[in-house]
C-alpha positions in Angstrom: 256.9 -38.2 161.0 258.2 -34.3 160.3 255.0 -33.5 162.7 256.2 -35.8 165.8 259.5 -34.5 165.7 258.6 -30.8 165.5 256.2 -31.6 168.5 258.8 -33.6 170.5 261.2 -30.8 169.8 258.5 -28.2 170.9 257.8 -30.5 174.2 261.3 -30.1 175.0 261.7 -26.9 174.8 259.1 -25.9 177.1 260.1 -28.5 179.1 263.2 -26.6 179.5 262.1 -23.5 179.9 259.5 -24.9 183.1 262.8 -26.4 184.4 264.3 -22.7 184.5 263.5 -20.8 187.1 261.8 -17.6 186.2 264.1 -15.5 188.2 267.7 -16.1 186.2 267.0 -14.2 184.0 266.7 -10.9 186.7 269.7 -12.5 188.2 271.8 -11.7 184.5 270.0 -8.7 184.1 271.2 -7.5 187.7 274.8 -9.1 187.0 274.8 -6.5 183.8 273.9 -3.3 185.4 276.5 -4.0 188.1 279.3 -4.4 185.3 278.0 -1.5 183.5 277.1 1.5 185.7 278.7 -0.3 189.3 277.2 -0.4 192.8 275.7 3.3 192.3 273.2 2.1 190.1 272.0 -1.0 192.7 270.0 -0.2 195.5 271.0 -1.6 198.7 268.4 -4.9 198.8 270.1 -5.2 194.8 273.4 -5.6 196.0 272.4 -8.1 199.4 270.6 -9.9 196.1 274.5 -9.7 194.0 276.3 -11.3 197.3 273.4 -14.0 197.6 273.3 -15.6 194.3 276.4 -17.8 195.0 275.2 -19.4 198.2 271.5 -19.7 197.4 271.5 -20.8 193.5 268.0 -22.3 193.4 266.0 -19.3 195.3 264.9 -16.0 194.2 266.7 -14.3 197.0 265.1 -11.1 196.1 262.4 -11.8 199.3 265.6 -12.4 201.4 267.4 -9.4 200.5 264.5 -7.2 201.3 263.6 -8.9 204.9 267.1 -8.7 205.7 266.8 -4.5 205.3 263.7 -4.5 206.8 265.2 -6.0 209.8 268.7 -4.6 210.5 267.9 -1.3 208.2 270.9 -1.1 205.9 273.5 -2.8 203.3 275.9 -1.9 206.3 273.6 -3.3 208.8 273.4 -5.9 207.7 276.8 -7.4 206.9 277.8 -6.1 210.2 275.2 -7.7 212.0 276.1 -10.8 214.7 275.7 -13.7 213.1 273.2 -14.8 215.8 271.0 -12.1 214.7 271.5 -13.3 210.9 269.9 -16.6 211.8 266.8 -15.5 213.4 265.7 -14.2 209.7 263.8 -17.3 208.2 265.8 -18.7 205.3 269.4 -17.5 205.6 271.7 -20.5 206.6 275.5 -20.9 207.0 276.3 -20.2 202.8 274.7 -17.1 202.6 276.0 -15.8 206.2 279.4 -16.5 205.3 279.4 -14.6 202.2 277.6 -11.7 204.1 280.5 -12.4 206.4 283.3 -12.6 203.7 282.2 -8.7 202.1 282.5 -7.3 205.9 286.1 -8.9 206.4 287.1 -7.1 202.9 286.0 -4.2 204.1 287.6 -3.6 207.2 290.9 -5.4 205.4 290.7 -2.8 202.8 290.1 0.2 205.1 292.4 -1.4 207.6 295.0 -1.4 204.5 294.3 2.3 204.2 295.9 3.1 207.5 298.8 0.9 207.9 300.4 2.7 204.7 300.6 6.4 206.1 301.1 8.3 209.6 297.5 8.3 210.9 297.9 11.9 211.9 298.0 12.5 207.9 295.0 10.3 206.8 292.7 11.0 209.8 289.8 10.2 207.3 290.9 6.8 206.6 291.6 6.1 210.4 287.8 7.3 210.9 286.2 5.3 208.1 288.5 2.2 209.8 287.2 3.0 213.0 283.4 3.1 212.0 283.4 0.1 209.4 285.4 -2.1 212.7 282.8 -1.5 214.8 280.2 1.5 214.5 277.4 -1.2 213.8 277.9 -3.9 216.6 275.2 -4.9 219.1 277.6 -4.4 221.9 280.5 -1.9 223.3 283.7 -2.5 222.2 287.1 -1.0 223.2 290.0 -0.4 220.8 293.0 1.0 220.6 295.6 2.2 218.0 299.1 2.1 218.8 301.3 4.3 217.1 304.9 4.5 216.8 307.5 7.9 217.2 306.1 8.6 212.8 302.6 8.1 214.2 302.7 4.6 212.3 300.2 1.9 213.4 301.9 -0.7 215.2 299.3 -2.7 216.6 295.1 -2.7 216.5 293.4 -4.3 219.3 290.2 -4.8 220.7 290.9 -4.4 224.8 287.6 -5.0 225.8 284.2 -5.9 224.7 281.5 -5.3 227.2 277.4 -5.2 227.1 274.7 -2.6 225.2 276.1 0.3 227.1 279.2 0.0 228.9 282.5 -1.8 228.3 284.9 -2.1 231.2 288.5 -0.1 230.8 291.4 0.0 232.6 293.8 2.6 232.0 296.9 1.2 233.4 296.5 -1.9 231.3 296.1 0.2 228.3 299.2 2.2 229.3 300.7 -1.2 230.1 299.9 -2.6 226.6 301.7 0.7 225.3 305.3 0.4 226.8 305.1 -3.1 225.4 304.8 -2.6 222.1 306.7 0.4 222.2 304.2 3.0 221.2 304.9 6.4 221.8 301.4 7.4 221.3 297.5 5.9 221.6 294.3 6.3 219.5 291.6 5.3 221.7 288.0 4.2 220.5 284.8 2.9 221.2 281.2 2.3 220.1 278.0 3.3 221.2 275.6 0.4 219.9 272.5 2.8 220.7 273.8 5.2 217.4 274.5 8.2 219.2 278.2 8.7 219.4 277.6 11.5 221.7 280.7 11.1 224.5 279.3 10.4 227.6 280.4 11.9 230.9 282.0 8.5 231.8 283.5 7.9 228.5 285.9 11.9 228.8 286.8 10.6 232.5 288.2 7.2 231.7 290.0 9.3 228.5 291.5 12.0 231.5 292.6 9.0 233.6 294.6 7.4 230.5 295.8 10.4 229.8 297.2 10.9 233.5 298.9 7.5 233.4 300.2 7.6 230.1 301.7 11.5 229.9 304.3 10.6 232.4 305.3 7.9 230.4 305.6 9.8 227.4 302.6 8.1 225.5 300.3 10.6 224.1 297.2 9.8 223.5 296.2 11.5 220.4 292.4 11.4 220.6 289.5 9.0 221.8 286.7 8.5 218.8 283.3 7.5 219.7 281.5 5.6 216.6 277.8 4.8 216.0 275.3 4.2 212.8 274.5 7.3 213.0 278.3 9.3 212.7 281.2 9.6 214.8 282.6 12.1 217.5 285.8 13.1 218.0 286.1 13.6 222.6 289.7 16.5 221.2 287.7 17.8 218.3 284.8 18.7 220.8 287.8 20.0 223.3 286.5 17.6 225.8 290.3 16.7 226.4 
């Protein structure tokens, strides 16, 4: 009888361990290095795995994690990426999207928080990492603008206009307009280039000179026009182009 019940207890313990899947215990493992030594010691496909767990519990996401890079390139990349673009990769639903999603919204919040607190004259490096974790990695051009009050205070973040691969349409006396009502005394303008290159194009330092020629006589300054992309950002009064 000692014999059946040492077998029965040895049954279900393999049992137990066929009904776990082999890949929780790399999941712990993963969980531990992240609480010991932080995101530093996690490469980027390790940390797609960390915001995967929750929404896929029963996969090894690790596959995921890596065709996701392969695809879009980067951690950044790929949390930034439209969610159209998420679903073409075979195996990511609506969970693991929206917490791909959720970790891009704390991002920009967090940056976004960064900003807000101090004249954005005085924390141009925080206004820059805004600018480029808003926008630097969408698949099309987008128009923003910061509007600052008489302490160079953000008043107001908008996105104008959002336009195609390569061009976004802008019109300076509805920026300028957008201005006297929210009582800015001064403009941040900036844009994406989806293609990488922030490079200012020829078009993009004559629409700056025409809000600048609308806007000066209103006294709204317009402090500087930053072109992001993945690969950096450019800066149209730190290259003298205005």
């Amino acid at each position: 009888m000692r014999t059946a019940m040492l077998e029965k207890k040895r049954d279900s313990k393999d049992a137990l361990a066929e009904a776990t899947p082999h890949f929780h215990g790399h999941r712990e493992r993963l969980r531990q290095r992240f609480r010991d030594a932080g995101t530093d010691a996690l490469s980027d496909y390790e940390l797609l795995e960390l915001l995967l767990f929750r929404a896929l519990p029963r996969r090894d996401v690790k596959p995921l994690a890596k065709s996701l890079l392969e695809k879009f390139g980067s951690f950044a990349e790929v949390i930034s990426a439209p969610e159209a673009r998420l679903r073409e990769v075979k195996g990511l639903g609506d969970a693991g999207i929206t917490e791909l999603k959720v970790v891009q919204a704390a991002a920009s919040r967090l940056v976004r928080g960064a900003v807000k607190k101090r004249p954005v004259l005085s924390s141009w490096s925080s206004v820059l990492d805004y600018c480029r974790t808003a926008q630097a990695f969408a698949d099309r051009e987008q128009f923003r603008v910061l509007f600052l009050d008489k302490r160079n205070q953000l008043i107001a973040d908008e996105v104008q206009q959002t336009g195609t691969v390569d061009h976004a349409p802008v019109y300076p006396r509805e920026v300028v307009k957008r201005a006297l009502e929210l009582s800015a005394t001064a403009i941040v303008l900036v844009h994406n280039h989806p293609s990488g290159d922030p490079t200012p194009s020829h078009s993009d330092v004559q629409m700056t000179q025409q809000i600048i020629a609308v806007a000066q006589p209103l006294g709204i300054s317009v402090h500087d026009h930053i072109v992001v992309g993945k690969d950096g950002h450019a800066s149209l009064k730190g290259l003298k182009l205005i």
